[in-house]
C-alpha positions as CSV (number, residue, x, y, z in Angstrom):
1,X,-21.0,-15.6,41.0
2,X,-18.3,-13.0,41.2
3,X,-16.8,-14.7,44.5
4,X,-15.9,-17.2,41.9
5,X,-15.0,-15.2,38.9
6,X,-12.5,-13.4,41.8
7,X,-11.5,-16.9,42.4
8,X,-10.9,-18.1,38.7
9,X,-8.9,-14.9,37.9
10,X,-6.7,-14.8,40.9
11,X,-3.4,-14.8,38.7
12,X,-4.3,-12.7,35.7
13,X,-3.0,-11.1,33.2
14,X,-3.1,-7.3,33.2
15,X,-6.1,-6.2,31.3
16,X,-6.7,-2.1,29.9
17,X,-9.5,0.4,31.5
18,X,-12.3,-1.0,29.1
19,X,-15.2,1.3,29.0
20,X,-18.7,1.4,27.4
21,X,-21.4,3.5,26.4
22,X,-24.2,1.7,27.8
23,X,-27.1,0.4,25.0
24,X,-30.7,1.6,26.0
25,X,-32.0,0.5,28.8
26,X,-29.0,-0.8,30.4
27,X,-27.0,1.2,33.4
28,X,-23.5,0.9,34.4
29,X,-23.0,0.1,38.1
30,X,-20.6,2.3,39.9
31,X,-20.9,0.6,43.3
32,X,-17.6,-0.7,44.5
33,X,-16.7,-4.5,43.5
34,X,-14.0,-7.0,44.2
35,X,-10.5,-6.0,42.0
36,X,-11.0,-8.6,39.4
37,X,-13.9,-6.5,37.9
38,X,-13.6,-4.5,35.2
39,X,-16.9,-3.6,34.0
40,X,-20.8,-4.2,35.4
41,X,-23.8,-3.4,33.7
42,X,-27.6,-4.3,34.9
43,X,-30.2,-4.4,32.0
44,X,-33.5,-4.9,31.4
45,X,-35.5,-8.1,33.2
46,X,-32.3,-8.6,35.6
47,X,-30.3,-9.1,33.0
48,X,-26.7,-8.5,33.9
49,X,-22.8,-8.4,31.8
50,X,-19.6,-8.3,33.4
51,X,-16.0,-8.1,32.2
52,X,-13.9,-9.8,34.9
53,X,-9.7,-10.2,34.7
54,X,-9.0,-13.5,33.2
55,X,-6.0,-15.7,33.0
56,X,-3.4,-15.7,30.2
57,X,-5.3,-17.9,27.9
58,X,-3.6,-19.1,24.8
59,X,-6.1,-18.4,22.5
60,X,-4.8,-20.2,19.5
61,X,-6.0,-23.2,21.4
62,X,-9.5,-24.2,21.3
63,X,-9.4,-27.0,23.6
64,X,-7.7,-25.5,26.1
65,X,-10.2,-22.3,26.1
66,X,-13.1,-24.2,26.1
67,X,-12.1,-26.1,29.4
68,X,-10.8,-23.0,31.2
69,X,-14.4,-22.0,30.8
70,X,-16.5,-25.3,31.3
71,X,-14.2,-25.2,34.8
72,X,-15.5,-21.9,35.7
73,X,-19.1,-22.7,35.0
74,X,-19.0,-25.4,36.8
75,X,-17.6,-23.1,40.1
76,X,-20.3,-20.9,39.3
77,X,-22.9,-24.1,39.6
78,X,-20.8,-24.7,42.6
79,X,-21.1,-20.9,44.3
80,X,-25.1,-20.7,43.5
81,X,-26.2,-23.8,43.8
82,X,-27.3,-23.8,39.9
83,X,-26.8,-26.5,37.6
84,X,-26.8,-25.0,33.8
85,X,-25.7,-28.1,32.7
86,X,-22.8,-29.2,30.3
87,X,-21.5,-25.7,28.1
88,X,-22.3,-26.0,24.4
89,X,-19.3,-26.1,21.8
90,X,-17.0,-22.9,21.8
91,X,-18.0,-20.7,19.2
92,X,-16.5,-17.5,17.9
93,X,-17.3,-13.9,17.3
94,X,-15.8,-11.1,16.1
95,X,-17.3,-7.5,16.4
96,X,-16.6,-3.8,13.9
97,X,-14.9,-2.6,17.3
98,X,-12.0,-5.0,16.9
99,X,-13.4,-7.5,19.7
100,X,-12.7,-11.3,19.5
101,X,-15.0,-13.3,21.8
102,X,-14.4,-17.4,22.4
103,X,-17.5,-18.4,23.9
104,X,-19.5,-21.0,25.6
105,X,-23.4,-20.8,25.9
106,X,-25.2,-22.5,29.1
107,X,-28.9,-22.8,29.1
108,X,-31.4,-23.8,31.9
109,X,-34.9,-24.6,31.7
110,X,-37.0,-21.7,33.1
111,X,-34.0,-19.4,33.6
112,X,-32.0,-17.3,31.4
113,X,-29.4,-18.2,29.7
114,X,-25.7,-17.6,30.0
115,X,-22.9,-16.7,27.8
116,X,-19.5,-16.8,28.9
117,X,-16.3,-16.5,26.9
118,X,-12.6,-15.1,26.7
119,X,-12.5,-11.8,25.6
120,X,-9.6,-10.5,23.3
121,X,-9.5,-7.0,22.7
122,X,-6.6,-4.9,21.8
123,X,-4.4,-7.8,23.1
124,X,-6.2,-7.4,26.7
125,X,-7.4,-10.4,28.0
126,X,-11.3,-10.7,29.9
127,X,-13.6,-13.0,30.9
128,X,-16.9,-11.8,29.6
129,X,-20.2,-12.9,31.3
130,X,-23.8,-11.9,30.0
131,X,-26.7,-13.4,31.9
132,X,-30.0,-12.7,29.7
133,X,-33.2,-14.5,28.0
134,X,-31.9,-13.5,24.1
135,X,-28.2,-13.1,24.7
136,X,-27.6,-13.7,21.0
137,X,-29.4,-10.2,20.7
138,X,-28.0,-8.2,23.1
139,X,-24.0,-9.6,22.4
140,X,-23.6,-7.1,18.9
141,X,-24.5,-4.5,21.6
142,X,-22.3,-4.9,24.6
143,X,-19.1,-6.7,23.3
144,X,-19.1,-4.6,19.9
145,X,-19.3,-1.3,22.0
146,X,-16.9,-1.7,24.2
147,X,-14.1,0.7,23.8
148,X,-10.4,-0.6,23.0
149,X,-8.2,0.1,26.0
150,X,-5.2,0.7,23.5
151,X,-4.7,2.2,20.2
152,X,-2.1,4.2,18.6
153,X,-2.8,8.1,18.4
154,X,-2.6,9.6,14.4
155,X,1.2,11.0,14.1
156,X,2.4,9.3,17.6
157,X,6.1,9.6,18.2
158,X,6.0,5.9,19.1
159,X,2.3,4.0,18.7
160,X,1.0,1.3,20.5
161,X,-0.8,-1.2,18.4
162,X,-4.0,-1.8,18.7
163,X,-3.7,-4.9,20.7
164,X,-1.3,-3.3,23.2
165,X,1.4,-6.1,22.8
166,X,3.8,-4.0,20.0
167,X,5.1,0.0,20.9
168,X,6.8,0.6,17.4
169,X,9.3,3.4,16.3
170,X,8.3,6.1,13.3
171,X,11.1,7.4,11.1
172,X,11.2,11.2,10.5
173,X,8.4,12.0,8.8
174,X,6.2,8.7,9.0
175,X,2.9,8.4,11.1
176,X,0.0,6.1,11.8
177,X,-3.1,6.0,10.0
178,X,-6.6,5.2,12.1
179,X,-7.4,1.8,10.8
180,X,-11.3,2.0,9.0
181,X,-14.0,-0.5,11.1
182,X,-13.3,-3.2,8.2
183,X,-10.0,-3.3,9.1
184,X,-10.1,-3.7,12.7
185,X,-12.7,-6.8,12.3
186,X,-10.3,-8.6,10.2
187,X,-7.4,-8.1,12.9
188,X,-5.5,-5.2,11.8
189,X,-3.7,-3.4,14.2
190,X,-1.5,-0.8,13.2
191,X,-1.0,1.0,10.1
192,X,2.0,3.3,9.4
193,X,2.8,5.9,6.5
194,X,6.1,6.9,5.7
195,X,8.6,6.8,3.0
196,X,6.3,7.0,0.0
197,X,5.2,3.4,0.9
198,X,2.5,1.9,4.0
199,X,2.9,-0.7,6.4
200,X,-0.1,-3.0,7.7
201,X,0.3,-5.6,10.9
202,X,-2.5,-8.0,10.9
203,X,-2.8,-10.1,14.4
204,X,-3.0,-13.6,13.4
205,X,-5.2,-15.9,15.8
206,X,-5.4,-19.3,13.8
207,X,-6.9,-22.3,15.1
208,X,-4.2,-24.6,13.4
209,X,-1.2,-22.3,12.5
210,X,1.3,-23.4,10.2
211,X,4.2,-24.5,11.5
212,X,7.5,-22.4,12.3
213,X,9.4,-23.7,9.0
214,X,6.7,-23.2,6.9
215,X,6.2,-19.5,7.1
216,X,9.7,-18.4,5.0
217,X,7.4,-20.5,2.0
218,X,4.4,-18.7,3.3
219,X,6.0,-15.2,3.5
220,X,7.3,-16.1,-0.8
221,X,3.6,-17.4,-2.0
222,X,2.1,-14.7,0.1
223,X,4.2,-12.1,-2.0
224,X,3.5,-13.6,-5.2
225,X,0.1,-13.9,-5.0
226,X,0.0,-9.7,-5.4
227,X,-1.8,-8.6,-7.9
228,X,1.0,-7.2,-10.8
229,X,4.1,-8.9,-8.9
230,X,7.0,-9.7,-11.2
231,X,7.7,-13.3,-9.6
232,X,11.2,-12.5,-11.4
233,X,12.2,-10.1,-9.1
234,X,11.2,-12.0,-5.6
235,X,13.8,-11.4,-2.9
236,X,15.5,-14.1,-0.6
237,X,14.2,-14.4,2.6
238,X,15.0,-11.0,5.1
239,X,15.2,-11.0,8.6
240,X,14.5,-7.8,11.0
241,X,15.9,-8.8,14.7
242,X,13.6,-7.4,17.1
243,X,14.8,-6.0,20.9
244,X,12.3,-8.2,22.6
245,X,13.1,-11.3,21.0
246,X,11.0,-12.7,17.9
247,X,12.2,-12.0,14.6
248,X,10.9,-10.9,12.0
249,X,11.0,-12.4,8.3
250,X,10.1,-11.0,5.0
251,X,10.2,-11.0,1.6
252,X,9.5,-8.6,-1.4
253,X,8.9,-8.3,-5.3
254,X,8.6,-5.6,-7.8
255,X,4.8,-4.5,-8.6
256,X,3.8,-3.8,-12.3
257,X,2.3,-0.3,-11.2
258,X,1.5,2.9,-13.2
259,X,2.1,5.2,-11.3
260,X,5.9,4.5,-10.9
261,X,7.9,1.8,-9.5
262,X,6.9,0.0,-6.7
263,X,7.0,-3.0,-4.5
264,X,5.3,-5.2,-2.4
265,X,6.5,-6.8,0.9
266,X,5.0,-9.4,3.6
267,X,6.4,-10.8,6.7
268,X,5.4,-12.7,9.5
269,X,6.6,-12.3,13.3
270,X,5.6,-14.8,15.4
271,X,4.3,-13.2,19.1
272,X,3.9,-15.6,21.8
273,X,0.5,-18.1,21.3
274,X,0.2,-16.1,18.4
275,X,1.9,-14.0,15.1
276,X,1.9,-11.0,13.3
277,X,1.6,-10.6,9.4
278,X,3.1,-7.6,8.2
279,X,2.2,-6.1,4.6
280,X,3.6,-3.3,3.0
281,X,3.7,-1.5,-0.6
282,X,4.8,1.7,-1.9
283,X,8.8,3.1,-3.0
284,X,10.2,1.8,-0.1
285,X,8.4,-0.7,1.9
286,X,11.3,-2.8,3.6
287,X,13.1,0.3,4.7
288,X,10.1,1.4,6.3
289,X,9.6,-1.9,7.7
290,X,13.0,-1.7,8.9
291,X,12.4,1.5,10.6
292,X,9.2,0.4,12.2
293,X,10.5,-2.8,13.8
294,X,14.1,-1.8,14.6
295,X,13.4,-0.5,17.5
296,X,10.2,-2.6,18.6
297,X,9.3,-2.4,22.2
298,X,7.1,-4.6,24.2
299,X,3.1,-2.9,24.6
300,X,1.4,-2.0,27.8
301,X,-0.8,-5.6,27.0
302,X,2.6,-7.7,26.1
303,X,3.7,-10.5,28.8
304,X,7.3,-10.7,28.9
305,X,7.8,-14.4,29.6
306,X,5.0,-15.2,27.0
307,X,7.2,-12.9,24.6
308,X,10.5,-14.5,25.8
309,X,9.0,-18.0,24.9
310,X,8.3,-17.6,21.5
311,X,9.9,-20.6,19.3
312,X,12.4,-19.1,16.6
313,X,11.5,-19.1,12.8
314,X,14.5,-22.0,11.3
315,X,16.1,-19.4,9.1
316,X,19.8,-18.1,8.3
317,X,20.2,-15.2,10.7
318,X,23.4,-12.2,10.2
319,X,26.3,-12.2,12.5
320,X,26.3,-9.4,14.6
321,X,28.9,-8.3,17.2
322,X,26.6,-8.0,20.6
323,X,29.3,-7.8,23.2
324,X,32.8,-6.8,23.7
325,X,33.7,-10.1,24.1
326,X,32.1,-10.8,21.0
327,X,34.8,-8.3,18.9
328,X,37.3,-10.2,21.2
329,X,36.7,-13.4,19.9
330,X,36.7,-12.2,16.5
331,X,39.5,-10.6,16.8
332,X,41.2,-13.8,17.6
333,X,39.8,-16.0,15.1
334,X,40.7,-13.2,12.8
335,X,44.7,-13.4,14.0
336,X,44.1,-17.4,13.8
337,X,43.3,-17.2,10.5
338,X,46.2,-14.7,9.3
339,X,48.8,-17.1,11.4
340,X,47.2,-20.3,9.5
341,X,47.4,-18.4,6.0
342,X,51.2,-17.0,6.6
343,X,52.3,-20.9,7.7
344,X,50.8,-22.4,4.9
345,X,52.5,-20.0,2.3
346,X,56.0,-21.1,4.5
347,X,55.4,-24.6,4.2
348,X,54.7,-24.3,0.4
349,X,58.0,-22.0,-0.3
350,X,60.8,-23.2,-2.2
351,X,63.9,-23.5,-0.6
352,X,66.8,-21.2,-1.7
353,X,69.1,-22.4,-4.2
């Protein structure tokens, strides 16, 4: 079995130190093991659950997940001459520890059965394998406490979302604020104070996602949908250009608060296979924003090329001079322009008398 989990993971994507306090009766093995293997455990009855590297899946893509682990079940049939038989659907599960599991189950007559499934937590990809007789027991109790490799430190100069894919910037004075364990199971990954206001990301993994040109309209009915937003005030569309490429969109409105003026802000960058929503409220939650994601840098977990690839949001985006040759140019068409102007006012003049 783990000559072929080496096999299936041979180009992987980096994945954190995971660690785990092992549930009762269970024992971490030590023992040395091929590189792909991040984590071993042997429980009770041999029952066994690994974490092994796995390929950079795009999990917003059900089809292609499932097949990527019918393939590797059937190399493990292959490698011990076992035949679990076809995978079940793909189901999904989502622990208080932040952990997203995408998994198949096998079952054989008069053997145990066996879970498999791509593991996403903090943005680190794994394959996770648990080989037991009541897996749907035991799975609260070995994916939920795993420990996330990432995770931003309260008052870091520059935190590391909880997914590893986003190192953000603080303004003078901001920090982050440990997310509660409600939070982190509804995809929360970062959460930053500063400027009288808060800012929220949420990781979005959607089966269907909306498309590209519908998120500005998204962003707008996301906003008004507040509770105590004055849909009178609602902003045009904002955009935040980020260093490693994806932009950032947003849009805000006034909030009918008591204790002093107030508004509310949400956004949406789109990350590679998948996209952030950002919400914020408080005096001044766009500046913060601002701050935040003006000087985004790519995670520990982050893929550049998946990064790079991410399709553009259609919207109106500000000149900006990038380059000297930029300035140049502008220069020009600036002189063009004057030239034009001064030749028409000549052609126009009356002649002297």
């Amino acid at each position: 079995m783990l000559a072929w989990l080496a096999l299936a993971a041979a180009f992987a994507s980096a994945a954190g130190p995971f660690t785990i306090d092992p549930p009762p009766g269970w024992t971490q093995v030590q023992e040395p093991a091929p590189a792909p293997l991040l984590l071993r455990l042997r429980g009770p009855d041999s029952s066994s659950f690994l974490l092994t590297r796995a390929p950079d899946l795009p999990l917003n893509n059900r089809a292609a997940v499932r097949s990527y682990l019918v393939q590797v079940v059937a190399g493990f049939d292959r490698q011990a001459a076992d035949d679990y038989g076809p995978p079940g659907p793909l189901m999904t599960a989502r622990y208080d520890n932040g952990l997203t599991l995408l998994y198949v189950e096998c079952a054989k007559p008069g053997h145990k059965k066996l879970v498999l499934g791509a593991v996403d937590f903090g943005g680190s990809l794994a394959l996770g394998t648990l080989v037991s007789s009541v897996p749907e027991t035991l799975m609260p109790s070995l994916f939920g406490a795993l420990k996330a490799p990432y995770g931003p430190a309260a008052g870091a100069g520059s935190p590391i979302s909880a997914d590893g894919q986003l190192e953000v910037s603080l303004p003078q004075g901001a920090r982050t604020r440990a997310l509660t364990a409600a939070e982190r199971k509804q995809g929360f990954v970062l959460a930053v104070e500063g400027l009288g206001s808060e800012v929220m990301i949420l990781k979005i993994l959607d089966d269907d996602p909306a498309p590209s040109k519908d998120q500005p309209q998204l962003v707008r009915q996301t906003v008004l949908a507040f509770p105590g937003v004055d849909p009178k005030t609602l902003s045009p569309i904002g955009l935040i250009e980020t260093l490693p490429g994806p932009d950032f969109i947003y849009a805000s409105a006034a909030v009918r608060d008591p204790s002093g003026p107030e508004r509310f802000m949400a956004g949406y960058m789109p990350w590679g296979y998948w996209g952030y929503s950002i919400l914020a409220k408080g005096a001044k939650p766009v500046e913060l924003s601002r701050a935040v994601f003006g000087a985004l840098a790519l995670g520990p977990s982050a893929l550049p090329k998946v990064v790079a690839s991410t399709p553009p949001i259609p919207v109106s985006r500000p000149f900006r001079w990038r380059s000297r040759a930029g300035v140049l140019a502008a220069a020009a068409l600036a002189l063009l322009t004057v030239l034009a102007f001064l030749f028409s006012r000549r052609g126009r003049a009356t002649p002297a008398p």
